[in-house]
N, C-alpha and C positions, 0 to 999 in steps of 0.2 A: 443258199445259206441253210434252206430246212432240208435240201438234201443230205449239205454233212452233218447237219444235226442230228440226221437217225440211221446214221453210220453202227453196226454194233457187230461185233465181230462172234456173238454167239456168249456172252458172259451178262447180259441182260443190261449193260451198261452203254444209253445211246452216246453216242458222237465217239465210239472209241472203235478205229480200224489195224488193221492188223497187215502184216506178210505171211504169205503161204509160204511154206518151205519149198522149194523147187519151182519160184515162179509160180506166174499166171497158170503157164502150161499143166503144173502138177495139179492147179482145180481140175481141169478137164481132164487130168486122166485117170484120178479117182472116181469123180462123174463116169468117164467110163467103164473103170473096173467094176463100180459099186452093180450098173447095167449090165454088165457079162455076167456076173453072178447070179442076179436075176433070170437069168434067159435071153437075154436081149441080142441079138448080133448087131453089131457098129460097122456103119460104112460111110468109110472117107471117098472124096473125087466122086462123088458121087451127085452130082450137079442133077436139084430138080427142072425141069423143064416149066411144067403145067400139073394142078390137081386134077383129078377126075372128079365130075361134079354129075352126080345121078339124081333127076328130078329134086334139087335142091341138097341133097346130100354124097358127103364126099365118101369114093369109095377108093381112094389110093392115088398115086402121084406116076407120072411120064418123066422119066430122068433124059440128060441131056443123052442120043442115041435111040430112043424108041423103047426100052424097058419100062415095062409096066410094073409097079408093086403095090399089091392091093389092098389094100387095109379099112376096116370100118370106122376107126380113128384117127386121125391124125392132127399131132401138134407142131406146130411152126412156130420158132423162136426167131424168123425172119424180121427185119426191117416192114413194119405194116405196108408201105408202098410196094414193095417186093411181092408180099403176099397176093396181097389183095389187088394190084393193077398189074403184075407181069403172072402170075402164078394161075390166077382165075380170069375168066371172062366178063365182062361187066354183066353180060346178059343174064348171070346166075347170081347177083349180086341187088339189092334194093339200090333205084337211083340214088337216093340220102344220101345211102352209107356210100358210094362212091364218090360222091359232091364231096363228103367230111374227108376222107384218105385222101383224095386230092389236093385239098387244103391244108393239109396234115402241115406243118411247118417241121426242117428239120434240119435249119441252118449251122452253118458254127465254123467259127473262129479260131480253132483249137490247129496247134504245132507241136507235135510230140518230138522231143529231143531226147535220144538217148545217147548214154559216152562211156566210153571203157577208160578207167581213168587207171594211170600207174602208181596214183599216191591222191589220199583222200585231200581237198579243198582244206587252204590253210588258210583260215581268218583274221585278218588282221584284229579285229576286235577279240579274238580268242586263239592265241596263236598256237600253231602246231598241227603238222599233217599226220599223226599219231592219233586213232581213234579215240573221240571222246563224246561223254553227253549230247554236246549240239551237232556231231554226226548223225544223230538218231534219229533226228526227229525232222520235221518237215523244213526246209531252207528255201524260205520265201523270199520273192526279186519284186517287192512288194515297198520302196522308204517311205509312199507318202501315197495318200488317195489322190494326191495330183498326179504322180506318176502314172497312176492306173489309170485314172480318168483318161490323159493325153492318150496312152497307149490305145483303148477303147473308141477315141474318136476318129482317130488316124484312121483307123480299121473301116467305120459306118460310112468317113469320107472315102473311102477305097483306094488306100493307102496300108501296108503292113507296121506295124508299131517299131519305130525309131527307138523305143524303148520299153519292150516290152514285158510283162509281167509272169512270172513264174512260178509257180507250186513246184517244188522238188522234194525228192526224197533219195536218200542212199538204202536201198535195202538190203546189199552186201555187209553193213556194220553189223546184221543180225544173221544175215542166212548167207555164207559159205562157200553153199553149193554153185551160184549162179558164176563163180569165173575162179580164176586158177590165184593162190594164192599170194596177197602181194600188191593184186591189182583189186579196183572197184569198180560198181556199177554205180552211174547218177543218172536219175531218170527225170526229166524235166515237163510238166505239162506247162504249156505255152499260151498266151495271149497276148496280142491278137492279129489275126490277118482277113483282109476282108473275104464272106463267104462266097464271094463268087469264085475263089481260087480253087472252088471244088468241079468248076467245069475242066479246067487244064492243070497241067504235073506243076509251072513254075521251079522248074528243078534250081536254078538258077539263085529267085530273088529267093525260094529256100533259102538254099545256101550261105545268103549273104543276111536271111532275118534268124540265120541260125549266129551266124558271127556277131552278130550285135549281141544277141543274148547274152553269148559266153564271154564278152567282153564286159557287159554287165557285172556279170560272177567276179571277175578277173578287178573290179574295182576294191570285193570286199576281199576277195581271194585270189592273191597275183600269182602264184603257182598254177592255177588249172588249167591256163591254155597251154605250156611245156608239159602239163600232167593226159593229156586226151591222148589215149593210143590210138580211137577209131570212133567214129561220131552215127548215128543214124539218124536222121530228119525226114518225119511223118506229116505231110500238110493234110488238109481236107480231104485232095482228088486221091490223093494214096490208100486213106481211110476206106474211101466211096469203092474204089477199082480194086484194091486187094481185099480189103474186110465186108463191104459189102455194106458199111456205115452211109447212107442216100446223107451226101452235103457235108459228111464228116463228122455227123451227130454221135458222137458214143452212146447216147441215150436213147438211140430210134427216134426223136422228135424233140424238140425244145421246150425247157422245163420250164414256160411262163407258165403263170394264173389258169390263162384260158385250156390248159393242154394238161391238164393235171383233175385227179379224184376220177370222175362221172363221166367226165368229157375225155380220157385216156384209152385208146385212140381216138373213141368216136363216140358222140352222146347213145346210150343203149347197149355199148357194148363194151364196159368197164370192169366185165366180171370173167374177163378169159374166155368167154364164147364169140360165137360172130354169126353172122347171118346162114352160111352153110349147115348143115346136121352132122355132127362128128366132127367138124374140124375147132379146133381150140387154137388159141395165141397166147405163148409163153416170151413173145419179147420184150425187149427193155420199154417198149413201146405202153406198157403194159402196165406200168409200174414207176412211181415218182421217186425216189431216192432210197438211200440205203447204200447204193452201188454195189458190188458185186456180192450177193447176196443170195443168190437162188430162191428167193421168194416169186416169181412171175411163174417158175416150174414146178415148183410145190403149188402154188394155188390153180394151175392151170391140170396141175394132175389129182387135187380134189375137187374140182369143177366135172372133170370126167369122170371120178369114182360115182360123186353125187347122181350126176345123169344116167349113170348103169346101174346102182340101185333102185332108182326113181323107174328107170323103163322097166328093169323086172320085175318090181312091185308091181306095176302098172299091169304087166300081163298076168301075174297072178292071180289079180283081181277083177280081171276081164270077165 
């Protein structure tokens, strides 16, 4: 709940989120533009293997094939288990802080549904598939806290929700670009299914906790199953095996009490540094809400300004 509350899309006004113009994808490729311009060269398929870690400090990364690239800094936006137990060795890491990334929780429940739809969701409480107002804004599958609640125990029992609960949005009412016109995009985040479904694909009961959903919709909105031209269904293990999200966290780790502020990853290292010298973390691991926000790489890139000031002062003063 306090994560949407400090949602701000850069106008100083929390809990108010926005759509990029060209997709998710156009963040990242301004992100990269803005780095080309600086000097930066970008490499994609470019799988790291392992860091190189010298007497405690990192001096470049082993990509998957045996290439070495050397660097005195390095930032990892990785999933902290990724980093810190496939990336490094424990041997160059403090027992603790591997006890704590261990523990790290990074479970989740989470079903991404996305639909190409040929004609926006017609509501019977508001009728007409003719863009309007409540296209716009967020179309929750949310009637009653009882609904939610059932959906949520199903899941803990290890069961997928018989009727489960939705956050959607259409982002097409506003931006265009994303499909040809005529047709729409509805993007659906889902709950819930239980988190073990992040060891195996379940392509299957997918599937079938995708069909309920949309049957769901189809009570307030009897148009949108005739209206889906082509559907995509994201469970947990998809998340984990293509994104590289450990258990299907979008958040790199689970936003309880105990996993938030000080203790973000790990108690001591809540301020973007970590036990290595030179290496920094800019994951979501990093950072308690907001969502997509570039705040973990802006503080992780004045963490290391600070530290290269500090060391040259330091030798000036020698």
């Amino acid at each position: 709940m306090a994560h949407h509350s400090i949602g701000d899309v850069g106008d100083g006004k929390l809990g108010s989120w926005g759509y990029p113009e060209g997709g998710m994808g156009a963040v990242s490729d301004q992100i990269r533009a803005s780095a080309v311009e600086s000097g930066a060269t970008v490499r994609t398929d470019a799988r790291v293997e392992h860091l190189l870690i010298t007497r405690g400090k990192v001096t470049g990364a082993v990509l998957a094939g045996g290439e070495e690239v050397l660097a005195p800094i390095v930032v990892s936006a990785m999933h902290p288990q990724t980093t810190f137990l496939k990336h490094i060795d424990s041997g160059d890491l403090p027992p603790e802080f591997v006890a704590d990334i261990k523990r790290w929780r990074s479970r989740s429940g989470v079903v991404k549904i996305n639909l190409a739809l040929a004609e926006l969701p017609n509501f019977t409480a508001d009728p007409g598939s003719n863009q309007q107002e409540h296209h716009t804004g967020s179309v929750e599958m949310a009637p009653s806290v009882e609904w939610i609640e059932e959906a949520f125990q199903e899941a803990r029992q290890g069961r997928p929700a018989t009727r489960p609960f939705s956050d959607s949005v259409i982002p097409t009412t506003f931006d265009r670009t994303l499909c040809p016109e005529g047709t729409h995009i509805m993007s659906l985040f889902t709950q819930w299914v239980p988190h073990e479904w992040a060891d195996a694909p379940h392509l299957e009961d997918l599937e079938a906790y995708a069909d309920r959903m949309i049957d769901c919709y189809a009570e307030f909105a009897p148009n949108i199953k005739g209206a889906i031209l082509h559907r995509d269904i994201i469970g947990p293990y998809q998340m984990e095996q293509e994104y590289g999200l450990i258990g299907g966290n979008i958040f790199h780790g689970e936003l309880s009490a105990e996993q938030l502020f000080h203790m973000r990853p790990a108690p001591g290292y809540a301020d973007y540094r970590t036990p290595i010298r030179g290496l920094y973390q800019a994951s979501s691991a990093t950072h308690g809400g907001g969502g997509v926000c570039g705040i973990p790489g802006r503080q992780a890139a004045r963490a290391v300004l600070h530290d290269r000031r500090n060391a040259r002062w330091s030798r000036r003063t020698q």
